[in-house]
Backbone bond lengths (Angstrom), bond angles and torsions (degrees), N, CA, C in turn:
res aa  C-N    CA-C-N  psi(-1)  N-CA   C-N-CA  omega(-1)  CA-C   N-CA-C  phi
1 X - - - 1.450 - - 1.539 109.01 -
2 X 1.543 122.19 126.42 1.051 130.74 -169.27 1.981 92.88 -92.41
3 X 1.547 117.75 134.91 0.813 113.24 151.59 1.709 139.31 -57.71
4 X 1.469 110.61 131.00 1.791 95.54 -176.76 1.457 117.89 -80.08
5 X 1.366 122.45 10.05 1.653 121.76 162.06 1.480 93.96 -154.00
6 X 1.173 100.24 160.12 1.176 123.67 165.01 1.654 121.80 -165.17
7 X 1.545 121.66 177.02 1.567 130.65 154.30 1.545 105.87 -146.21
8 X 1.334 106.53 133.62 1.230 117.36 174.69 1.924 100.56 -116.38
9 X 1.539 113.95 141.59 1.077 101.50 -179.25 1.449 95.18 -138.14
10 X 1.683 110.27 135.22 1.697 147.38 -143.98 1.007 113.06 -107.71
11 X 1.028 145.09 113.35 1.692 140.08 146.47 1.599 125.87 -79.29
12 X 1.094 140.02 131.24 1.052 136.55 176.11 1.135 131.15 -94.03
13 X 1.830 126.48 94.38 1.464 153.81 -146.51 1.953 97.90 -82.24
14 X 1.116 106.45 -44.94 1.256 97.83 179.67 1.854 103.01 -179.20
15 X 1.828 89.39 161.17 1.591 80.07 -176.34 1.622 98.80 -170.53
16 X 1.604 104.21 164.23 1.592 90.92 -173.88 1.770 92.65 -146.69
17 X 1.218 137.63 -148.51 1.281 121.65 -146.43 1.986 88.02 -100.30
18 X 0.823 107.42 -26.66 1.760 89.89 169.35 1.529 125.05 -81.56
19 X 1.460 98.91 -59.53 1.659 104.05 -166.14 1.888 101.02 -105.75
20 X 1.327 111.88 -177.98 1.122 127.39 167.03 1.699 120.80 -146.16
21 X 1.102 115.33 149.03 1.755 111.28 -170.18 1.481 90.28 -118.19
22 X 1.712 104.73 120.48 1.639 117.61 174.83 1.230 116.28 -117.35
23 X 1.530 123.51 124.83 1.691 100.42 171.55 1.342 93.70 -92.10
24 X 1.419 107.84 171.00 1.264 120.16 -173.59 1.644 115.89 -147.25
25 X 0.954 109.90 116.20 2.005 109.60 174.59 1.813 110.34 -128.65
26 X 0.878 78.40 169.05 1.839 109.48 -148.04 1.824 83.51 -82.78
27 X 1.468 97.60 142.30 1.267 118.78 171.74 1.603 111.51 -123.23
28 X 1.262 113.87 127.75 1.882 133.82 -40.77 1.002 95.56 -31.01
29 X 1.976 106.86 146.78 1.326 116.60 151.29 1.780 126.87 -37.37
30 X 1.513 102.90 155.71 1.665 84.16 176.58 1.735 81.63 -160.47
31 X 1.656 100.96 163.66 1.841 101.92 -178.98 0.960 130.31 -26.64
32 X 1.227 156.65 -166.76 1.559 160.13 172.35 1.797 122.14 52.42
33 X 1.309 94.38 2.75 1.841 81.42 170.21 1.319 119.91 67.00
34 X 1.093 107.59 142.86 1.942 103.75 170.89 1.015 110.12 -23.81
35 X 1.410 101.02 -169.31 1.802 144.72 174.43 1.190 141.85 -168.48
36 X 1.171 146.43 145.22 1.214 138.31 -155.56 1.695 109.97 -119.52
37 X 1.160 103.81 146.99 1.510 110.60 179.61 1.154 120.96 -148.03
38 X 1.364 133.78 148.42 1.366 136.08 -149.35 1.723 98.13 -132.08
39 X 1.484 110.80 93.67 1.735 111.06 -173.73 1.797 104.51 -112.70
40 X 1.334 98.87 145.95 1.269 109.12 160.66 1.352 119.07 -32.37
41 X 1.560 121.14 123.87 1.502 102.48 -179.63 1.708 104.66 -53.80
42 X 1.870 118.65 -53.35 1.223 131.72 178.88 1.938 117.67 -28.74
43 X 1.191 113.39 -3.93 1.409 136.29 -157.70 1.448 96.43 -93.64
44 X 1.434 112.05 -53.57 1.309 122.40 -165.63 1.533 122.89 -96.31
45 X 1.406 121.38 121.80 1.285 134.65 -124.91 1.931 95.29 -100.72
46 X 1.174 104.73 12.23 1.540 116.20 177.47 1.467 113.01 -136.96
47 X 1.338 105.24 -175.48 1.647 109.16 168.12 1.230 119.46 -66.59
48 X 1.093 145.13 104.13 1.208 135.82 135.23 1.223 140.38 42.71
49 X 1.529 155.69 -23.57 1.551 148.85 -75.38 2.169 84.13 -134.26
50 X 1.321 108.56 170.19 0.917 108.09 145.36 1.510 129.39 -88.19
51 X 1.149 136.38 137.88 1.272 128.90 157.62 2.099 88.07 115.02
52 X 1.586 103.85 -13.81 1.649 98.49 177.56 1.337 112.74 -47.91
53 X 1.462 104.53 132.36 2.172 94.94 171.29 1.582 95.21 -105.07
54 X 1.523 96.02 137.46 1.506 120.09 171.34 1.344 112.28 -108.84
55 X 1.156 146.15 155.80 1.890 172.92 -81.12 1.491 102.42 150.27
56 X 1.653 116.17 108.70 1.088 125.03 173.62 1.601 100.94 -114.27
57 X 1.355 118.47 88.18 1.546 122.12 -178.12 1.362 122.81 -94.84
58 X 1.547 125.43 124.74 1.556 116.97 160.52 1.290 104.11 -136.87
59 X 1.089 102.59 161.39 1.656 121.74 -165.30 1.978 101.84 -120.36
60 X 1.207 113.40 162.96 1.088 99.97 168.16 1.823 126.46 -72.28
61 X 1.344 95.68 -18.86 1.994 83.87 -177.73 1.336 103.63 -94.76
62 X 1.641 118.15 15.33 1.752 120.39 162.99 1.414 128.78 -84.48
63 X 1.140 130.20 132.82 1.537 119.27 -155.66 1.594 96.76 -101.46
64 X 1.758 115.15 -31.93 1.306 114.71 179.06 1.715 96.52 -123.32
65 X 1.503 114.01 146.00 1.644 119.27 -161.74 1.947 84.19 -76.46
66 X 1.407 93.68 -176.19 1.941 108.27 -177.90 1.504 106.65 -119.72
67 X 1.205 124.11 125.17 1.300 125.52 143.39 1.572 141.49 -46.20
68 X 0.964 133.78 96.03 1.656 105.54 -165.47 1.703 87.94 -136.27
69 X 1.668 103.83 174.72 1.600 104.00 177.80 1.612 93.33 -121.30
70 X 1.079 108.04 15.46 2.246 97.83 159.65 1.445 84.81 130.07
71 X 1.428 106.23 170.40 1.357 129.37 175.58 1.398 108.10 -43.00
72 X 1.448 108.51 -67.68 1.155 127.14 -141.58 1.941 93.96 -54.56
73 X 1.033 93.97 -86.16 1.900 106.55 161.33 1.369 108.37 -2.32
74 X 1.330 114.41 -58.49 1.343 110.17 -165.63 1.957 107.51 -86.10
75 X 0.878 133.96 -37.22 1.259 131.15 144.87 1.371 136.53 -30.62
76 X 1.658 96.42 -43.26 1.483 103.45 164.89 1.461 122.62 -54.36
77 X 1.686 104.13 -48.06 1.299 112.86 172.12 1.764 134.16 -32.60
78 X 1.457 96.95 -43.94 1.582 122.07 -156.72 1.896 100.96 -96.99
């Protein structure tokens, strides 16, 4: 069963001009500990950096979750 919302929040362990390695844990924490994931750098809607924290958001009326690198970033944008 896929949850209908969620946020997972990412750190970025390392990365080079294709991929990137993120762990990722659940906001609130909950059993099982991180995880790791291996995303397109092209995926990620900021620079790159190590130590960057990324926002994996879905809501229930979202069919695919959102990438974002924090509020702030995205404000900047607008």
């Amino acid at each position: 069963m896929v949850p209908a919302s969620f946020v997972l929040v990412g750190t970025i362990l390392s990365f080079d001009s294709f991929l990137a390695t993120v762990e990722f844990q659940t906001n609130p924490p909950v059993n099982g500990g991180p995880s790791l994931a291996i995303l397109p750098v092209e995926a990620i809607p900021c620079e790159a950096k190590i130590g960057k924290k990324l926002y994996v958001v879905k809501y229930e009326e979202q069919e695919i979750p959102t990438i974002t690198c924090g509020i702030a970033e995205e404000m900047r944008k607008n």
